[in-house]
N, C-alpha and C positions, 0 to 999 in steps of 0.2 A: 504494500500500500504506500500510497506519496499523493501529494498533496494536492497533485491535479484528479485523484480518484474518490475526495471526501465530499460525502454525501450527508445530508440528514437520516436517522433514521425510516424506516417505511412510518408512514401515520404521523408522525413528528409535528411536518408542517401540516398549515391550514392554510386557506384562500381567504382573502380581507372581504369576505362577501358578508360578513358580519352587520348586520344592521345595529348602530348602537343609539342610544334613548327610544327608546319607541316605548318606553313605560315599565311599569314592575315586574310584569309577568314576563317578560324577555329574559330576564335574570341580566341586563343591562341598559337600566334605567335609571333616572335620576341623575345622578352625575356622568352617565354614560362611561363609566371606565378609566376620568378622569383623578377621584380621588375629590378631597374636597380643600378647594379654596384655592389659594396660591398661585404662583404666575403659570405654572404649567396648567393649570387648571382655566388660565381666561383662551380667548382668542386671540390672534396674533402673539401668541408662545415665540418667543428668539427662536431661530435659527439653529440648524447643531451648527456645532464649532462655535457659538455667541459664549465669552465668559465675563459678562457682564459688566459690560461698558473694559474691562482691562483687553490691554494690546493683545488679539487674539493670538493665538501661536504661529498659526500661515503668516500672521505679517511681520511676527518678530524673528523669524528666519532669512537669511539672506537669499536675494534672490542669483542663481549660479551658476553660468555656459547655458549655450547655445546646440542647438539638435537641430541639425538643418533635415527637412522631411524627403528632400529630395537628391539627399547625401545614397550612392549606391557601395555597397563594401564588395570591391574586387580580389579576389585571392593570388598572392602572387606566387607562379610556382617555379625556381632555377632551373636553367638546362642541364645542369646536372641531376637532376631528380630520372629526367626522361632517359638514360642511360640504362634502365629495367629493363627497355622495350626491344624486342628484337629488330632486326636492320629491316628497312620496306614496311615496316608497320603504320597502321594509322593511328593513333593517338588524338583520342578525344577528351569529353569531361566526361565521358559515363567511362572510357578506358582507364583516365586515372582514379576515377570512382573504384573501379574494380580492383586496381592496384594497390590501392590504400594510399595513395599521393594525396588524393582531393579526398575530405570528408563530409563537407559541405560547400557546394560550389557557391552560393549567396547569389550574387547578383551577377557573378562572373568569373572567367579564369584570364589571368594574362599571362604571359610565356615572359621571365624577363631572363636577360640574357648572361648571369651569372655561372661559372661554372663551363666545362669542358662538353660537346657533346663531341661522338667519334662513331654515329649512325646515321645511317641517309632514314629521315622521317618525314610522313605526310603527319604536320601538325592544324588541329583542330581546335581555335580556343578565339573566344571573345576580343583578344587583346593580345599584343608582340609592343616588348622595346625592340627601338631600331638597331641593337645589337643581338638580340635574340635571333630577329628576322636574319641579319645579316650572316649568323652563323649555321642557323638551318639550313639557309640555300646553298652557302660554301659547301656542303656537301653534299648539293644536290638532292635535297630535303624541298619541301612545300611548306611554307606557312601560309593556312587558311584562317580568314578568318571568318566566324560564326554569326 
């Protein structure tokens, strides 16, 4: 069990289909549920998070960086990684999936050009630095991109 699998009990919960004051006989009348008197007890009750009139706590925390929404995370993977593959292979993202190179592609794979390769490969991948590119083809390799 973890923590994306926790559930209430079966029966536990109820639906808020609950009619409240409708008089004695409901067995929720009268003060409807509320209890008697007091500020939770009127209309317009604060706010959760209101601690009464003091600097709530969301404001007295600092506000901290920037999350750009249209930030994509590219995975970078060296040419020496791709030295597993046999000479004349195709080499994709579901190949290095299989390989255990890539464990999550994210938004992307880019080929960057660290590292020795010494196989002629057809490479398959979203993204090439211009030394990656340049060493593939040196040996008469493909860089495609996806």
């Amino acid at each position: 069990m973890d923590l994306s699998n926790l559930q209430p009990a079966a029966g536990a919960k109820q639906g808020d289909k609950f009619r409240r004051g409708r008089g004695h006989g409901s067995g929720n009348g009268k003060t409807a549920g509320k209890g008697h008197k007091g500020q939770k007890a009127r209309s317009g009750a604060p706010r959760p998070g209101f601690e009464g009139g003091q600097m709530p706590l969301y404001r007295r925390l600092p506000k901290r960086g920037f999350k750009c929404r249209n930030s994509k995370v590219i995975i970078g993977i060296n040419l020496s990684a791709l030295e597993v593959f046999d000479n004349d292979a195709v080499v994709s993202v579901e190949t290095l999936i299989e390989k255990g190179i890539v464990k999550n592609p994210r938004d992307g794979v880019k080929i960057l050009g660290n590292g020795e390769l010494t196989k002629k490969l057809t490479v398959q991948a979203n993204a090439f630095s211009a030394s990656a590119k340049e060493k593939i083809e040196a040996l008469g390799g493909k860089a495609e991109v996806i």
